[in-house]
FIZABA-176491 format. One record per residue: y, x, z of N, C-alpha, C in turn. Coordinates in nm, 2 decimals, decimal comma. Atoms other than C-alpha are relative to their C-alpha. Example, Ala and Ser with C-alpha at 12.3 -4.5 7.8 and 13.67 -1.06 7.14 Angstrom:
! residues 2
+--------+--------+--------+--------+--------+--------+--------+--------+--------+
|   n_py |   n_px |   n_pz |  ca_py |  ca_px |  ca_pz |   c_py |   c_px |   c_pz |
+--------+--------+--------+--------+--------+--------+--------+--------+--------+
|  -0,12 |   0,09 |   0,00 |  -0,45 |   1,23 |   0,78 |   0,12 |   0,09 |   0,00 |
|  -0,11 |  -0,09 |   0,00 |  -0,11 |   1,37 |   0,71 |   0,11 |  -0,08 |   0,08 |
+--------+--------+--------+--------+--------+--------+--------+--------+--------+
This chain:
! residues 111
+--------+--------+--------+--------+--------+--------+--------+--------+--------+
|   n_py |   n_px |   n_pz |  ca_py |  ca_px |  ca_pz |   c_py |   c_px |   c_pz |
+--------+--------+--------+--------+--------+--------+--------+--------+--------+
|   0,01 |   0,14 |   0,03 |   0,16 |  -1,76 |   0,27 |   0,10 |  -0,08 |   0,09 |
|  -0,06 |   0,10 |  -0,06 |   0,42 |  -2,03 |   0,33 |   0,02 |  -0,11 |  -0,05 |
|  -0,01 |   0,11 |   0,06 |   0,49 |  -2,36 |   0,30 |   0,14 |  -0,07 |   0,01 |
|  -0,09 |   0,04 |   0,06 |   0,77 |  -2,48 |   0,13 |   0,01 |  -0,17 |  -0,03 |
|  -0,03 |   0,13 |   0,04 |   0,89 |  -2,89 |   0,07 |  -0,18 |  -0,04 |   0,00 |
|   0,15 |   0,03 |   0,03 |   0,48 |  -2,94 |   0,11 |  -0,08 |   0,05 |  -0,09 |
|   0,04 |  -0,13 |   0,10 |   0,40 |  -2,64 |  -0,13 |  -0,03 |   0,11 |   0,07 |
|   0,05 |  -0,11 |  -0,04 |   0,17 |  -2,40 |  -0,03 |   0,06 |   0,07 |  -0,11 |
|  -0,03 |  -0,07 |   0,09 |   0,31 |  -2,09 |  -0,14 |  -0,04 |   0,19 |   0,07 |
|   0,09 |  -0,09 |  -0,06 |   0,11 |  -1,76 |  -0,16 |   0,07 |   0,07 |  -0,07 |
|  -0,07 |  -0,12 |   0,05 |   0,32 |  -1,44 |  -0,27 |  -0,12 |   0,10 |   0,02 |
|   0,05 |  -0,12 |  -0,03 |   0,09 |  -1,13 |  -0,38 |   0,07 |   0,09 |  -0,04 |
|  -0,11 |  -0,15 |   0,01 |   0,28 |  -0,82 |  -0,35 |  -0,12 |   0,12 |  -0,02 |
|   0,06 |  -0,08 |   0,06 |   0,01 |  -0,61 |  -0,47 |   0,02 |   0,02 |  -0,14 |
|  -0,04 |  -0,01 |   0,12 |   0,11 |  -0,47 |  -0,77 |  -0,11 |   0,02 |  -0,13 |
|   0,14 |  -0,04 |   0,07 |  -0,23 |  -0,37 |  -0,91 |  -0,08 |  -0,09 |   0,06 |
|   0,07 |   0,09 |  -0,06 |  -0,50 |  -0,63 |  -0,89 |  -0,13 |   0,04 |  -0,09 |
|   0,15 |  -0,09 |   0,04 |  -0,80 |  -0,40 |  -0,98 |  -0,07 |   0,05 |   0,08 |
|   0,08 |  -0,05 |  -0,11 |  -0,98 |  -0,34 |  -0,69 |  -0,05 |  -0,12 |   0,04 |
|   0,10 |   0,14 |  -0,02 |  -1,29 |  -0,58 |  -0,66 |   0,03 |  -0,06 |   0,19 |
|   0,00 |   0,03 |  -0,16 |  -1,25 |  -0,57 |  -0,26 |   0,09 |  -0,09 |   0,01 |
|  -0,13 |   0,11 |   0,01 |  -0,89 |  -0,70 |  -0,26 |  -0,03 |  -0,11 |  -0,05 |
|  -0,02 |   0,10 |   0,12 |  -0,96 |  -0,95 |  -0,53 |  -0,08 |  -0,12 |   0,08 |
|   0,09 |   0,10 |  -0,05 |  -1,25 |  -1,13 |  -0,33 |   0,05 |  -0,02 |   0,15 |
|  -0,08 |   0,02 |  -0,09 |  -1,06 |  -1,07 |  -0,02 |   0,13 |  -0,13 |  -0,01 |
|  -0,10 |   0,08 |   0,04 |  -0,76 |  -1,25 |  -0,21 |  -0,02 |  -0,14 |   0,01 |
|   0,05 |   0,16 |   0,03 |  -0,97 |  -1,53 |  -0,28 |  -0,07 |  -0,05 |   0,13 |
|   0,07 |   0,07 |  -0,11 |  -1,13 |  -1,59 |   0,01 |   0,08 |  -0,05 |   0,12 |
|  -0,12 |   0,04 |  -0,11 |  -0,78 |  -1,62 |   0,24 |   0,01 |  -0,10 |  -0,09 |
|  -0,09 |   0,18 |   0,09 |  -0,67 |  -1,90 |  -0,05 |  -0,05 |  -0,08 |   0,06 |
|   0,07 |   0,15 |   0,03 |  -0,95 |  -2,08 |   0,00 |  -0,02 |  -0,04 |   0,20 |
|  -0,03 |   0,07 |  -0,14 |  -0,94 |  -2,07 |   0,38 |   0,16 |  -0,04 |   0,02 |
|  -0,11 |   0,02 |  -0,03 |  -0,55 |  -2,10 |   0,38 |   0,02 |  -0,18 |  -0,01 |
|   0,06 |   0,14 |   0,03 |  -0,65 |  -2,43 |   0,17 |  -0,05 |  -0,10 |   0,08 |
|   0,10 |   0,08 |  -0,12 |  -0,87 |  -2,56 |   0,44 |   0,06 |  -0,03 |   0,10 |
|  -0,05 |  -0,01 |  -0,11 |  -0,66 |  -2,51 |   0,67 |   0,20 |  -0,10 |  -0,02 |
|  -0,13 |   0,07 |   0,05 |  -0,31 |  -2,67 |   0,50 |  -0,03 |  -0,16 |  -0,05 |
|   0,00 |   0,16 |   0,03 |  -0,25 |  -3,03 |   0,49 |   0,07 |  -0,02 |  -0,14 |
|   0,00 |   0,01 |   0,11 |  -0,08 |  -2,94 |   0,13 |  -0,11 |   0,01 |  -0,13 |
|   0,11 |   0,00 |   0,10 |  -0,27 |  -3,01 |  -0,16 |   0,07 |   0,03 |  -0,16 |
|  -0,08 |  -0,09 |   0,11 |  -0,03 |  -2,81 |  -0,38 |   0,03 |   0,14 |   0,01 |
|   0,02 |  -0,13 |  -0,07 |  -0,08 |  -2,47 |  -0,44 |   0,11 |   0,12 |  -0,12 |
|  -0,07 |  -0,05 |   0,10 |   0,20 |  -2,23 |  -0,58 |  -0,02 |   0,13 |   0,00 |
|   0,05 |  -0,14 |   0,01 |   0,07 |  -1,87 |  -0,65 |   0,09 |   0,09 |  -0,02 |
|  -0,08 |  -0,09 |   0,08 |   0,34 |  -1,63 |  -0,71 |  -0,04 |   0,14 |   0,01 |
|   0,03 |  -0,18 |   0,14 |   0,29 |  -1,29 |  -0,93 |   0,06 |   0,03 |  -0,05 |
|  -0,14 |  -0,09 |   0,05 |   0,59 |  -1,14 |  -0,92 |  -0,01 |   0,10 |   0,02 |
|   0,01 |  -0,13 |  -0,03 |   0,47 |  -0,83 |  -0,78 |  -0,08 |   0,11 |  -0,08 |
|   0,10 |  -0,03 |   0,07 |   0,18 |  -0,85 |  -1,00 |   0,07 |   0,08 |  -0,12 |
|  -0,03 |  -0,05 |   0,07 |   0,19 |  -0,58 |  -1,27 |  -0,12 |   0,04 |  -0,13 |
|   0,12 |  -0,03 |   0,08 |  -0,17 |  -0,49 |  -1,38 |  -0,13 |  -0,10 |   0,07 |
|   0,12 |   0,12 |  -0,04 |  -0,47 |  -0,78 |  -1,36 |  -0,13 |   0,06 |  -0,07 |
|   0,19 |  -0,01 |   0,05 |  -0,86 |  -0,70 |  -1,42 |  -0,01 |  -0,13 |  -0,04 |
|   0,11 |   0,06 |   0,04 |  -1,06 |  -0,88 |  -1,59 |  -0,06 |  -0,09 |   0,15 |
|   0,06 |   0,05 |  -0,12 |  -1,25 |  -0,97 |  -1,28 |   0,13 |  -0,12 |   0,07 |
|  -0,16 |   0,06 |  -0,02 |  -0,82 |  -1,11 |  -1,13 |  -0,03 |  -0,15 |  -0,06 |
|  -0,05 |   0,10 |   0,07 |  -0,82 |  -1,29 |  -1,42 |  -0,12 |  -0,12 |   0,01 |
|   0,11 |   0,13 |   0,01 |  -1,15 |  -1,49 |  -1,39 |  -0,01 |  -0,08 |   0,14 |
|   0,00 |   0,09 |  -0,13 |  -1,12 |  -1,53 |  -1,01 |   0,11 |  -0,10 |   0,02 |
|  -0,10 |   0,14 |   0,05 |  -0,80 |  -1,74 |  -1,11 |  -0,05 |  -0,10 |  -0,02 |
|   0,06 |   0,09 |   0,06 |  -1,00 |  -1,95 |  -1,33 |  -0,09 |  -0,09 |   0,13 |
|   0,08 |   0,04 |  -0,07 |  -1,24 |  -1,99 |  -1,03 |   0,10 |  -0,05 |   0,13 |
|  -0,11 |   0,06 |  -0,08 |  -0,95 |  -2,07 |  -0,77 |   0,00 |  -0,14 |  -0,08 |
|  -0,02 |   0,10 |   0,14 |  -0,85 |  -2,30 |  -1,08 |  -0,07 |  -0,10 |   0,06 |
|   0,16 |   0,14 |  -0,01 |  -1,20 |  -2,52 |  -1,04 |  -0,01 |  -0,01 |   0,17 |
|  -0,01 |   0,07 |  -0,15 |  -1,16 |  -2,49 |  -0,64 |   0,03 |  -0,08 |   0,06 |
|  -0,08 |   0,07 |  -0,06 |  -0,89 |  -2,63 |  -0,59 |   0,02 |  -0,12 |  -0,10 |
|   0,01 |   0,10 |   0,07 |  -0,92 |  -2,88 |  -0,84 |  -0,12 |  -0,11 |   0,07 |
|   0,11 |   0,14 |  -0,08 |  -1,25 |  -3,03 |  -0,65 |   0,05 |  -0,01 |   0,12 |
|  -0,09 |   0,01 |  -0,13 |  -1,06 |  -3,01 |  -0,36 |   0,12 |  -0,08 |  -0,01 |
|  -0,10 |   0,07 |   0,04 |  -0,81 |  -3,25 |  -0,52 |   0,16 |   0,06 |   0,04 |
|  -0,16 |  -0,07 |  -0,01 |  -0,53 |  -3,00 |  -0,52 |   0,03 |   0,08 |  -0,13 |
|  -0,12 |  -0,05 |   0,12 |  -0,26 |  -2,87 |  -0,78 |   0,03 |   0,15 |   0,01 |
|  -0,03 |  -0,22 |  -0,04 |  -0,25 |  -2,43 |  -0,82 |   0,11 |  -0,01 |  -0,18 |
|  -0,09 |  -0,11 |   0,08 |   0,04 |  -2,34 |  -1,06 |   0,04 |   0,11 |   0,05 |
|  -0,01 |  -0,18 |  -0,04 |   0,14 |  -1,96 |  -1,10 |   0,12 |   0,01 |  -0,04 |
|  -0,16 |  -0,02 |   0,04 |   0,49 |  -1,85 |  -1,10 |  -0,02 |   0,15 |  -0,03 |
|  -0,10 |  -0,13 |  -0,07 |   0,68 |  -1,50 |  -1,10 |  -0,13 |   0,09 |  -0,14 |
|   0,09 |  -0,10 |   0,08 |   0,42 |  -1,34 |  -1,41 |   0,09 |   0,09 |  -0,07 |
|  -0,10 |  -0,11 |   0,14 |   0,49 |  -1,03 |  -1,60 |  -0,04 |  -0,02 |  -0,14 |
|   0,09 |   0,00 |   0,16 |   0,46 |  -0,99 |  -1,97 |  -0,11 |   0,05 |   0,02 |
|   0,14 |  -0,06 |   0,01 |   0,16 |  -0,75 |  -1,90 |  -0,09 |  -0,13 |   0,05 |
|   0,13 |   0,05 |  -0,07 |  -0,01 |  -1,00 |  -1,68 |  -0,01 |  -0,17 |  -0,12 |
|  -0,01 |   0,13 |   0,10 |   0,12 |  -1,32 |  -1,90 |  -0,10 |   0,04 |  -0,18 |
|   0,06 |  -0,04 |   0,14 |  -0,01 |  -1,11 |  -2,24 |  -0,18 |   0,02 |   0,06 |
|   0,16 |   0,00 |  -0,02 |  -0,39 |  -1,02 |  -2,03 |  -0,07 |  -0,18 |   0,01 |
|   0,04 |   0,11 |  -0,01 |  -0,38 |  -1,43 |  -1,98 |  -0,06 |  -0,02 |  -0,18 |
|   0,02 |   0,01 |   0,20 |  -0,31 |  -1,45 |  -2,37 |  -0,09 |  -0,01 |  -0,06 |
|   0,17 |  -0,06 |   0,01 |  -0,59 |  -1,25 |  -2,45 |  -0,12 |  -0,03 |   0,06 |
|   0,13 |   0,02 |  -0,04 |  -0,83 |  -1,36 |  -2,24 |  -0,01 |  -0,19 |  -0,04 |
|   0,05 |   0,11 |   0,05 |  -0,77 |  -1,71 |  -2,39 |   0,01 |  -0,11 |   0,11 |
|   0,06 |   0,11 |  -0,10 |  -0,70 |  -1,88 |  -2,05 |   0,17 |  -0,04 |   0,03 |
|  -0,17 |   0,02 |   0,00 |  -0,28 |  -1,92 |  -2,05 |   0,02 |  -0,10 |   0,01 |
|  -0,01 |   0,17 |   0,01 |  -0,33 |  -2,30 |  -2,16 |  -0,04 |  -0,03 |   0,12 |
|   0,05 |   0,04 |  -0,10 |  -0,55 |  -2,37 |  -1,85 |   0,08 |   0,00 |   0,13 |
|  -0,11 |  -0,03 |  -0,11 |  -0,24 |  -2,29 |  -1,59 |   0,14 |  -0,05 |  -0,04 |
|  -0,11 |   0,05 |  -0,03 |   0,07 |  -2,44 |  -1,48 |   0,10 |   0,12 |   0,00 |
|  -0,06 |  -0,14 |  -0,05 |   0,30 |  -2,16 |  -1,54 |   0,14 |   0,01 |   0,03 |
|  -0,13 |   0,05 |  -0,07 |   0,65 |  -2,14 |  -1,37 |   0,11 |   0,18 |  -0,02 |
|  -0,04 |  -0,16 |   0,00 |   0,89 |  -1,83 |  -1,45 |   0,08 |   0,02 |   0,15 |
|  -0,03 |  -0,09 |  -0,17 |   0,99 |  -1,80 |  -1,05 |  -0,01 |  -0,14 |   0,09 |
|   0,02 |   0,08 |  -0,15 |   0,92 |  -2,01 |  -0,71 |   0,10 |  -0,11 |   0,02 |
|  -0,12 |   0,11 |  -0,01 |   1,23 |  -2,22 |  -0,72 |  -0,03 |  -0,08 |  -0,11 |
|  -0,01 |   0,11 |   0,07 |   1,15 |  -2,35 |  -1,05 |  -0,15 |  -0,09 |   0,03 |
|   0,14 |   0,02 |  -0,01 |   0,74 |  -2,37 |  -0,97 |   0,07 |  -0,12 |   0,10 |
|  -0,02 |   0,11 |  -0,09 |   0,89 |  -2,58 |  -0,66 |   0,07 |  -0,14 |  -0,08 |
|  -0,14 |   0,10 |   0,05 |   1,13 |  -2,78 |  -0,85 |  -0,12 |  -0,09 |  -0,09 |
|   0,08 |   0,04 |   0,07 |   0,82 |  -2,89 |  -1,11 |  -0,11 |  -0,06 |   0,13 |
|   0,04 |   0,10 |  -0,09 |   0,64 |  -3,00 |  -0,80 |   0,01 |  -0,10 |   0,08 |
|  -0,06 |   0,13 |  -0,07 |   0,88 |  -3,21 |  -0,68 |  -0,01 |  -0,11 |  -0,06 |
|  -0,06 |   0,10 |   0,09 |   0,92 |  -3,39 |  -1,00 |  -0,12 |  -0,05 |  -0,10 |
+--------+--------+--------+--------+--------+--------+--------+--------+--------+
């Protein structure tokens, strides 16, 4: 996690995001990282990301509604087709800010 022009920015370099431990782990540093940052813009990048559960994909949604009553902004940059096609499918693609790499995700924050 770093912060960028007032952009929290969280890089997961786990390539596989199927393992329930990690996933609730993952979420539980956001939401302290959140707590703890005077940014109330949150840039998620998943560039590393290659394979997303089910499970991944709904703790997004629940990040999503966190940080939303918390009056802050989560777009996701850096996705693959696989993980952009599991959004697809699961019907939730519209619900996200989606950014194809970190420089533009920033650049759409500024503006």
């Amino acid at each position: 996690v770093k912060t960028v022009d007032g952009v929290m920015v969280a890089t997961i370099n786990q390539a596989r995001m199927t393992l329930d431990d990690y996933i609730d782990s993952l979420s539980r540093e956001l939401k302290l990282q959140l707590s703890r940052s005077e940014s109330r813009k949150i840039l998620l990048n998943l560039e590393h990301v290659v394979v997303m559960t089910s499970m991944m994909i709904g703790e997004l949604v629940m990040l999503k509604k966190h940080f939303e009553a918390n009056d802050s902004l989560l777009r996701l940059c850096g996705l693959s087709p696989t993980v952009v096609e599991s959004l697809q499918i699961s019907g939730i693609c519209d619900l996200f800010e989606i950014d194809n790499t970190e420089e533009v995700g920033l650049a759409n924050f500024r503006s």
